[in-house]
N, C-alpha and C positions, 0 to 999 in steps of 0.2 A: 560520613554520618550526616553532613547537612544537607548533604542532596536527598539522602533519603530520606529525611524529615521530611524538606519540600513536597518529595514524590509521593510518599504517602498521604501528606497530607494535600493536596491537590485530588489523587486519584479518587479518594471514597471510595465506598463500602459496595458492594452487590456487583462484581463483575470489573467496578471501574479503578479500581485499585492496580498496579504497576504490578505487570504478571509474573514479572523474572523472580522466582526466589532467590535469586541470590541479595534483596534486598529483605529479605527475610528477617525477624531478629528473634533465634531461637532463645530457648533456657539455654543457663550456662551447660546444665548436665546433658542436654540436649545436645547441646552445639558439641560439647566433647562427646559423648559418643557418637552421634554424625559422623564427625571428621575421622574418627577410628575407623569408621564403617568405610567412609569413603578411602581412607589410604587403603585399607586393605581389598578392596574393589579395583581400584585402580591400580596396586599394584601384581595383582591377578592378570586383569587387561592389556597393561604395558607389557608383562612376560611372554604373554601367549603373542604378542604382537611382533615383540622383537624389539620395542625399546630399554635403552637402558635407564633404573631406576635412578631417583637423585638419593643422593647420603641420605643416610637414616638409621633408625635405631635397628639392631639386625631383631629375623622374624623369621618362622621357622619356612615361610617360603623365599625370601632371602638369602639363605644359605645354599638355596638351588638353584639361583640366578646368573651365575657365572656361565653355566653349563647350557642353560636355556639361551639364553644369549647368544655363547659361540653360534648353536645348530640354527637357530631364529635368523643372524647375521649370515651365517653361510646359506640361508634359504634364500636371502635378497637376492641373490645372483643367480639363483633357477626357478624365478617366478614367482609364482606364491604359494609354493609350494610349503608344506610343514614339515620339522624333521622326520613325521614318520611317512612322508611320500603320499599325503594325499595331498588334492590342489585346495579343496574346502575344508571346513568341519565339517560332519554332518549335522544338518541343524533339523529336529525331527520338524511335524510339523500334522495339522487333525488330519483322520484317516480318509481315504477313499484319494476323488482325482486333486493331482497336483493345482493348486491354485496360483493363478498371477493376478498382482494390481499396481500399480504405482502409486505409493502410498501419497500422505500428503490429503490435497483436494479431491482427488478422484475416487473416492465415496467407497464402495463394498470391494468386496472381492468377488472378482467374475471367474468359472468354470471354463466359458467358450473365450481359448486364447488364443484360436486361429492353427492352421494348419504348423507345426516345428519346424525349425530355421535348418536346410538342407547347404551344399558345399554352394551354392550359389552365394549366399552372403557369410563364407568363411570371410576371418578377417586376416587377409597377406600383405608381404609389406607395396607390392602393386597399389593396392586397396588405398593403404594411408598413406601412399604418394601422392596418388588421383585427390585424393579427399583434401590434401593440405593445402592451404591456404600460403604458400612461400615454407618458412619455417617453423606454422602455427596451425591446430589441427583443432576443428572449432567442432565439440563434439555432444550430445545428448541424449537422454536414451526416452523410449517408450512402450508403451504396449497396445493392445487394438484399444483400451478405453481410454489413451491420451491421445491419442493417433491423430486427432484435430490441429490439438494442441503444437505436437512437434511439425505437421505439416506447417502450420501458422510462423513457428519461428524459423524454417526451410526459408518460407518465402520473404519473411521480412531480411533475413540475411543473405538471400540472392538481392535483394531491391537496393542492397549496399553494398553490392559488388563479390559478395564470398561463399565460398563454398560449404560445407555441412557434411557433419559425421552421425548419422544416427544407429546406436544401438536398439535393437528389437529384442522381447521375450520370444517372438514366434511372426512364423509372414501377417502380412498384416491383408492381404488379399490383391490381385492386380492392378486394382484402380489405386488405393492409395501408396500404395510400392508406383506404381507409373509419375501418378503425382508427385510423391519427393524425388523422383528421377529429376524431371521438369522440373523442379526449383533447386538440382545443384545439388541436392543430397545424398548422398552414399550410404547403405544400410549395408551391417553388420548383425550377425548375429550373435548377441550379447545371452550366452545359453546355460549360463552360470547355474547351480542350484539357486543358491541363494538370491537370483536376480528373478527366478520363478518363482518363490515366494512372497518377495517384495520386491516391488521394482524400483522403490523409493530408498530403502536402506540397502538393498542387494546393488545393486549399481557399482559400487567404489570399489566392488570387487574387481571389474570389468576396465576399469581406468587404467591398471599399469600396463597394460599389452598396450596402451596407443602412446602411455610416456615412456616405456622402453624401446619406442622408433625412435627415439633421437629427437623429435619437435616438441617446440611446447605445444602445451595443451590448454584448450578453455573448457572449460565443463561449464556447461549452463543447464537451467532448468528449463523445462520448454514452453513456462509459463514469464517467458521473457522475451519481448520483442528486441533489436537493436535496431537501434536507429542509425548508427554510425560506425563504421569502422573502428573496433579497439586497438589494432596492432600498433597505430603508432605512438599510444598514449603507450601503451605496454611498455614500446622501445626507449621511450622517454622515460620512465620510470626506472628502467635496466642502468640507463646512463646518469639519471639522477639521484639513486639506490642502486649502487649495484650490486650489492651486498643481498636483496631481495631474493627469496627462492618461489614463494608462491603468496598469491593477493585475493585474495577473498571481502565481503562485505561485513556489514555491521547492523542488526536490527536495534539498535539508538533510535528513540524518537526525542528527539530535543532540539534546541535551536542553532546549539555551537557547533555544526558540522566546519567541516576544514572549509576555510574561504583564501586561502593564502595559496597565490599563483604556483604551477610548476618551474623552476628551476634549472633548465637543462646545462650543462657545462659546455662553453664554447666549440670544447671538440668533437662535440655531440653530433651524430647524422645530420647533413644540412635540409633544412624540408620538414622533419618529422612533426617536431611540438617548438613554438616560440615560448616564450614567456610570458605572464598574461592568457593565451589561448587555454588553458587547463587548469586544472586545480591538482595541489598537492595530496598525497597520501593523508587521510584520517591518520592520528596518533593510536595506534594498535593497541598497546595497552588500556588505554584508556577506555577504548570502546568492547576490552573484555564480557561484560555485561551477557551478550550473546554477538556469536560472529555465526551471518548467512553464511552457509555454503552453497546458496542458488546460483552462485559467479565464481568460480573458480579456476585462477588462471596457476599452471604450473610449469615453472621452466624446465625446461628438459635437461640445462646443465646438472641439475640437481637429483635426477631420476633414481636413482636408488634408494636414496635417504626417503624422498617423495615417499616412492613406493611402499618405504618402510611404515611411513607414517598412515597412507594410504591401509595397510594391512591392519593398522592399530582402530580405523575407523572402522572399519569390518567387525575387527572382534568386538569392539562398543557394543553395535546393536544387534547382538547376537543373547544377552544374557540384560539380565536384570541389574541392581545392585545388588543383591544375596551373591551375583553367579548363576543364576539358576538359570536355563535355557530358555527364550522365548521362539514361541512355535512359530511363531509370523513375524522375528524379528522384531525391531522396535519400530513404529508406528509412524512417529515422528522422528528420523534420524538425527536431525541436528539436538535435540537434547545431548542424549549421551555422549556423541561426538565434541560439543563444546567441554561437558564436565568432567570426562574421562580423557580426556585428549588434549585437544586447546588450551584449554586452561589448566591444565594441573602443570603445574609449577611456571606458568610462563611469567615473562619478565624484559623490563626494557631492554632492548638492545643496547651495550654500550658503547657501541659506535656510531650507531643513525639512530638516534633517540624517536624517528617514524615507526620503526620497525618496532616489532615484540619478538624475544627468541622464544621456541614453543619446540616439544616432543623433546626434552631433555637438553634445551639449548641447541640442535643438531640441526635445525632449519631457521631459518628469521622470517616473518611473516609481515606481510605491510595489509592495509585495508585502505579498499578505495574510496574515493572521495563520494558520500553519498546522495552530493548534488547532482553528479553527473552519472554513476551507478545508480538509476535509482531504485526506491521502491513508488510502489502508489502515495504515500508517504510522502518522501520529499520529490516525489513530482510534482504531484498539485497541491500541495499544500506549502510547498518552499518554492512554489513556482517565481513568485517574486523577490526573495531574494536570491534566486542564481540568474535573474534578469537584471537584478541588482550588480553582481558579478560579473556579468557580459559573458557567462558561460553556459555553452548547451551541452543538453545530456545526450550520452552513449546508449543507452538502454532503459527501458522500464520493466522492472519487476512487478506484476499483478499481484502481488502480496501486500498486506498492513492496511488493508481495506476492510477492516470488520467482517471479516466474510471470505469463504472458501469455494463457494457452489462457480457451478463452470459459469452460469449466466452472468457473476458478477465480473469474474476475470474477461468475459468477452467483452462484455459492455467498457470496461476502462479501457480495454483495445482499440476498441468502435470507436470510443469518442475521441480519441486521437488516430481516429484512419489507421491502424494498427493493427486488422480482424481482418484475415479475407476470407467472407460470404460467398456462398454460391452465387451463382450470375444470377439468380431469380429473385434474390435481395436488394439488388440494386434497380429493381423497376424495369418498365419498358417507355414505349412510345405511350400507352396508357394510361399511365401512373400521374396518381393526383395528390398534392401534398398540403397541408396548411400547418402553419408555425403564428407564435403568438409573441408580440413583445409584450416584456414585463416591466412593468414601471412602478415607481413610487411615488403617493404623492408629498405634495409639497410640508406639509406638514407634520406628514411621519419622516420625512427624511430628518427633518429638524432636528424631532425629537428622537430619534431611533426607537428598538424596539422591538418585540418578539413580531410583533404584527403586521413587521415586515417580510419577513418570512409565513406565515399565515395564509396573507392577502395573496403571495404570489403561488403559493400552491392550491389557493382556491380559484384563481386565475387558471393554470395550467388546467385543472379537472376540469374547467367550462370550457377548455378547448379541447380539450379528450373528446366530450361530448358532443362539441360540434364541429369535430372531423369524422367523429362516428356518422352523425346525422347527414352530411354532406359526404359522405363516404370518398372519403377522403384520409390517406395516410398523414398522424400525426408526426411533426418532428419536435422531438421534443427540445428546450429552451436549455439556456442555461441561467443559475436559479441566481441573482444575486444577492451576495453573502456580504462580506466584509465584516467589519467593524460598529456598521449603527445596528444591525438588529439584537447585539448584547446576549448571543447566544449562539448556539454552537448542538453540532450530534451530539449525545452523550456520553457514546464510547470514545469520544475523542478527549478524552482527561485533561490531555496534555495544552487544552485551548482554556483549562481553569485559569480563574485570574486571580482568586483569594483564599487563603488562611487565617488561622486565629492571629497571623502574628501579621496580615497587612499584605497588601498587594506582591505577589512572587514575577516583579518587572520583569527579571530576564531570564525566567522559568518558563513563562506562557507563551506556547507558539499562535501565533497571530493564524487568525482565520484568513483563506483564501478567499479573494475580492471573490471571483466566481467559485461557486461548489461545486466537485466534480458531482457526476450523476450519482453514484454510490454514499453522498453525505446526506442523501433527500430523498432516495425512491430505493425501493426492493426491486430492485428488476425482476425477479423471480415473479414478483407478484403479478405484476405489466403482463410478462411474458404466458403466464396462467390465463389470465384474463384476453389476453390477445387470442390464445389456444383455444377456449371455450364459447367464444361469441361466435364462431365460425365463420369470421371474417370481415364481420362488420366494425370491428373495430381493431387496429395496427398502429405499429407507432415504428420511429427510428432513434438515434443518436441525435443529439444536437448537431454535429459535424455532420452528416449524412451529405446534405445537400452539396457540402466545400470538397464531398472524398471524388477524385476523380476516377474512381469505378464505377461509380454512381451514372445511371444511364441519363442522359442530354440529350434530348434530340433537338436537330437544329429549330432556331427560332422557337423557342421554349419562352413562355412567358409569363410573368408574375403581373398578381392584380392585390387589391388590399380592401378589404374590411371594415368601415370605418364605425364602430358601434356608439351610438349616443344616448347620452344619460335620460334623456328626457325625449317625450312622444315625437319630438320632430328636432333633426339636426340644426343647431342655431349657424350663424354666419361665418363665426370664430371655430366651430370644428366642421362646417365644408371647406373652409377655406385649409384649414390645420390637415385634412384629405385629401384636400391636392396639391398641397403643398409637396406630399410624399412620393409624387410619381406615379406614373401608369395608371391602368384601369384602375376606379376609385367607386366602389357603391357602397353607398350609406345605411344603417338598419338602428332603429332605435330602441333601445334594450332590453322594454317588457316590449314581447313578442311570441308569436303562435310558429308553429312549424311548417305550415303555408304561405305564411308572408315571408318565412325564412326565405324558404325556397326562391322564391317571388326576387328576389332582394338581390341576391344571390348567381339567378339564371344571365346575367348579361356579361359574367366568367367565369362561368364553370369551365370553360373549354381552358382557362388558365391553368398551368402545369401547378404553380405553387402562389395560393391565396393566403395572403398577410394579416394577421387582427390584430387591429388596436383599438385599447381601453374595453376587452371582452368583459371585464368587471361589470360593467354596466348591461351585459347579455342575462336575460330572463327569459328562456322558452318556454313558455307552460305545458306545451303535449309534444313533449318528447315522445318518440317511438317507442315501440318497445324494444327494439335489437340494440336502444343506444346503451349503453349501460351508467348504470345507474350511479350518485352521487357516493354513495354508501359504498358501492362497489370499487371506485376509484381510489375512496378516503383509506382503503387496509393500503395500498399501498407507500401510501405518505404515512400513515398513523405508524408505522410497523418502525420509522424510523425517528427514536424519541428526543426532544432537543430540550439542553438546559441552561438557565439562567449560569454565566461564570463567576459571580458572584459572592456567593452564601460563603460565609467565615467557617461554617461547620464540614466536616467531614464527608458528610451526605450530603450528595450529589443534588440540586434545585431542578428535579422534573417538572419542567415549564407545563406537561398535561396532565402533572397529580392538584395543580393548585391553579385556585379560580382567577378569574381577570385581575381583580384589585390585587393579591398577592404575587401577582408578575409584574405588577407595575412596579410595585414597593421594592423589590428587588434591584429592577430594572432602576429607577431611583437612586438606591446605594450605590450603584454604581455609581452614577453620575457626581456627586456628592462626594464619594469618598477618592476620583481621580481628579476632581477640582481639588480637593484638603491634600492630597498626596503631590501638590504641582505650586503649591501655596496661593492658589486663586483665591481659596475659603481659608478663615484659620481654624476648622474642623476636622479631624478624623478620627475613628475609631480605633481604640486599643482593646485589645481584648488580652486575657490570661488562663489558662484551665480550671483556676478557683471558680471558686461556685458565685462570684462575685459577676461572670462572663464579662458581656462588654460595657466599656462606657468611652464617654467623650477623653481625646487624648488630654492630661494637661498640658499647659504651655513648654513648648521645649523638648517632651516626653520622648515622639516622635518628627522626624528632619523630615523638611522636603526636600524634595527634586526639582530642577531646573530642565527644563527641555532639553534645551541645548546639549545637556548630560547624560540624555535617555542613550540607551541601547539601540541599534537598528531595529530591534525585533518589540520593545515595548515603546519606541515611535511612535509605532502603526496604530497604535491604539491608545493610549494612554491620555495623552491631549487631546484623539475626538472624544473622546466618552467625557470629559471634561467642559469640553465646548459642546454639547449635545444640548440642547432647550430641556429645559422643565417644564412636565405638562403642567396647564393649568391649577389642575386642582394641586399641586407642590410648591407650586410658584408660593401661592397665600401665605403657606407659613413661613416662606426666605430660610434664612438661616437658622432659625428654631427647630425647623423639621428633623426628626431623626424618625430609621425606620425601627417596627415595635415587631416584626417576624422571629421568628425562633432562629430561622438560619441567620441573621444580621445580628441577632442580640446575644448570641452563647446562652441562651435559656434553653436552649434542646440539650437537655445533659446528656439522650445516649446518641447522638453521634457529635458532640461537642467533647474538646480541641478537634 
């Protein structure tokens, strides 16, 4: 219940609130008929599946459970079959042609599924000998509208040595069947009904024929690159849990992920995993909450039982909670599959208190550690504490980036060289590029502050424009974040720092020093706008230039920019110009689009031109193919950022309120991690009476000692503490207090 206080009250109201209902707090009569509803949902589900019920009060479909059971248990052992000898349910479904999609991110349902999967890609056990990996059979399915998608994680998993199992709705046409040939992939045809439906929830159908070969298996999403070899972490897990049947992830966004090394026992495979090199299993239970199935490892010693539970995932997203049929399956499979499965009755292991036993006690289930499993999530946003840990991750998941569309999941690919583009992407002998460094000055770093953020994406947009004007491909920066600019995206909740009840130290996950692209720009939007200029204006990843796809031709060479504030470059920035190397031409920053040029002509022939200090860039007659200021701005605007601050419930939209109301904010902060560190003897208390906030009395509220902090409120707590007071704050010293509605509890409807 205190976490959920916390979470609640961090997330706010309109969207930003903590999604999981299981944080829910119904009526009482509410909550008991709920759980009526759901035992008798679930206990529909588990019968049709084949597990056995836990004790309970008996029920008139109880009393026909025994019987279900035998034929359900005798069915395990001739596939997935039902006692009355079909291999499916029939699951109807709207009339006319049969439809495929892979649920999930991949948007409509499409009609044209491609030519049906003939005995060329029958699955024999030939097939999933070829395809395995030693004694592990690394496997994923798609259809022609992810067919990018699973091509992508083909090749990232040839580029680390292993082979690939891909299931299909139907051929996907010569070229990309040759393609996944040439990165090592094996296709099967995955011809299930229920996988022509959905490809997303119909899938689990299609698993037990590859774990009743005898291997384990990985089931992955194909919106996951690897970076690394899993098998040996697996094998170390086998010997450090061996007790484990299958490992799956956690969507937890929080700070306490597992940090504590893996453990191998001496007699453990020599080579595999040291101690230190990995990180231990997540606490399973604990991370109930919601468990991914985007990563799904399954041992094969366990295959029947698997498979049993595998069959109970099927019946899930098959029916509603009523029971009632769903024509297209369930949408999102992992709902049902955690409430109706995973979590109905599960519970710690009483022998490796890692593990959770789950489907009646009959499997033990471990969860991996989700600094190295990752998502977008604890990639770049826990990037430095697993740098902290001296541990690298195994994979990234494109998920828990505010966003579903293909543009976003390619772009977090991109920016870690992770995407492979056509060869037309990476440039020729031709290709001209310009990049911008971003700087802060001296006196906003002091101070921190939103208008740090601001400055640098009014930054960026000037150099949109003047890689358009030089027709020249942008690359784009990476944006610096951190800790002084006192603000954060808005859907990211979980970067809140305050409550009615005072700073949540080791609730707020710290902002990553650099933002990935997805914290700051709509790619979609870029990509729109790149689409409709017809060619005058392009952009890349920030990594583009570092990816070794990326075309080089020899003797390739860089020149720099050097833009000055005033009519003519003083001595202190020529000299600060060539202090930086290579070609160096100077341009002073009100300027015409003729002298640009002018300025500019003695490297153009430069592959990639450098700008510094473009803040001080002023073109008056831009072209007209460059695109416009306005036009740049939807794509930053679209992505909204807020003060962490505000005591209230509602969220502090840094662009529903004016300059001086961001500052005042911005302020409390400062103010209230000085009083919470005992620098000041100030801080605010507040209470839900109508009384809101006031100064703490003496004693009321303890401080904290540094030394004491958390790794994770470290990061911040002391600088925002040590950050300068602007000016106009300084005058009143310690008298100041802020008079805002979110700082005071006077906004009574979203105050506590």
């Amino acid at each position: 219940p205190g976490a959920r206080v916390v979470h609640e009250s961090l997330a706010g109201r309109g969207g930003h609130r903590l999604r999981h209902k299981a944080h829910a707090r119904p009526s009482a009569a509410g909550s008991i008929r709920g759980r009526r509803l759901d035992q008798k949902a679930t206990l529909a589900y588990l019968t049709r599946a084949g597990a056995a019920p836990m004790p309970g009060p008996t029920t008139k479909k109880a009393t026909k459970l025994a019987d279900v059971q035998e034929k359900s248990r005798h069915a395990e052992g001739k596939g997935l079959q039902r006692p009355d000898g079909a291999r499916h349910r029939a699951t109807p479904h709207s009339g006319g042609t049969q439809r495929s999609r892979l649920g999930g991110f991949f948007g409509a349902y499409s009609n044209a599924v491609g030519r049906p999967c003939n005995g060329q890609l029958n699955l024999d056990k030939d097939k999933l000998r070829a395809a395995a990996n030693g004694d592990t059979i690394i496997a994923t399915f798609t259809n022609l509208e992810a067919a990018d998608f699973a091509l992508n994680w083909a090749r990232q998993l040839q580029a680390v040595g292993l082979r690939s199992l891909i299931g299909v709705s139907a051929h996907l046409g010569p070229t990309l069947e040759q393609q996944m040939h040439s990165a090592d992939a094996a296709l099967f045809c995955a011809s299930g009904q229920l996988f022509q439906i959905n490809g997303q929830a119909g899938r689990w159908a299609e698993v037990p024929p590859l774990l009743r070969s005898g291997h384990n298996v990985l089931v992955s999403d194909s919106d996951i690159a690897w970076l690394r070899d899993p098998r040996p972490y697996f094998r170390a897990i086998e010997q450090a849990h061996p007790t484990v049947d299958f490992l799956l992830a956690t969507d937890r966004a929080f700070n306490d992920y597992a940090s504590a090394p893996l453990e191998v026992p001496s007699h453990g495979v020599s080579g595999d995993t040291r101690r230190g090199e990995d990180l231990d299993l997540e606490h399973a239970y604990a991370s109930k909450i919601s468990f991914n199935i985007g990563t799904l490892y399954l041992r094969g010693r366990s295959n029947e039982t698997l498979c049993a539970m595998l069959e109970a995932w099927v019946e899930s997203v098959k029916y509603d909670a009523r029971g009632k049929p769903l024509p297209q399956l369930a949408h999102w499979d992992q709902e049902p599959i955690n409430k109706l499965v995973l979590q109905q009755h599960i519970s710690v292991d009483r022998t490796d208190h890692h593990l959770a036993r789950v489907f009646n006690r009959r499997l033990a289930m471990g969860v991996l550690p989700m600094l190295q499993f990752t998502t977008s999530f604890t990639y770049f946003i826990h990037a430095a504490r697993r740098e902290q840990l001296r541990v690298q991750p195994y994979s990234l998941h494109a998920i828990f980036s505010h966003g579903k569309d293909r543009a976003r999941k390619q772009f977090i690919f991109r920016e870690e060289k992770l995407w492979y583009d056509d060869k037309a992407y990476y440039g020729d002998a031709s290709s001209r590029y310009l990049s911008v460094e971003l700087t802060w000055p001296q006196r906003l770093r002091e101070e921190g502050g939103y208008e740090l953020i601001t400055l640098q994406q009014r930054d960026v947009q000037k150099a949109m424009q003047l890689a358009s004007a030089l027709n020249r491909t942008f690359v784009l920066p990476k944006l610096r974040c951190g800790e002084r600019p006192m603000a954060y995206p808005c859907y990211g909740w979980y970067h809140r720092a305050m409550a009615y009840f005072g700073f949540a130290t080791g609730a707020r996950v710290p902002m990553p020093r650099l933002c990935p692209l997805y914290y700051w720009v709509q790619e979609s939007r870029l990509l729109d706008l790149q689409k409709s200029s017809g060619g005058s204006f392009s952009f890349r990843e920030s990594s583009f230039l570092e990816n070794p796809r990326t075309f080089s031709p020899p003797g390739a060479t860089s020149a720099r920019l050097h833009v000055c504030a005033r009519s003519s470059c003083s001595d202190s920035e020529a000299k600060e110009a060539g202090d930086a190397g290579g070609a160096v031409v100077s341009l002073r920053g009100p300027t015409n689009y003729a002298t640009l040029l002018k300025a500019v002509a003695p490297v153009a022939s430069a592959r990639l031109l450098k700008v510094r200090h473009i803040g001080s860039l002023d073109i008056k007659d831009l072209p007209t193919f460059v695109p416009s200021s306005k036009q740049l701005k939807q794509a930053f605007e679209s992505v909204a950022w807020c003060n962490p601050c505000p005591i209230t419930r509602r969220p502090f939209n840094l662009q529903d309120f004016n300059h001086s109301e961001q500052r005042q904010l911005e302020q409390f902060c400062r103010v209230e991690a000085r009083g919470r560190l005992g620098l000041t003897p100030y801080q605010t208390c507040c209470s839900p009476g109508p009384q809101g906030c006031r100064r703490c009395r003496p004693g009321e509220r303890g401080t904290l000692n540094e030394s004491e902090l958390g790794w994770s409120s470290r990061s911040w707590l002391p600088l925002w503490a040590r950050l300068r007071s602007p000016a106009r704050f300084e005058k009143a010293g310690l008298e100041w207090r802020c008079t805002h509605p979110t700082c005071t509890g006077l906004d009574r409807v979203h105050f506590p």
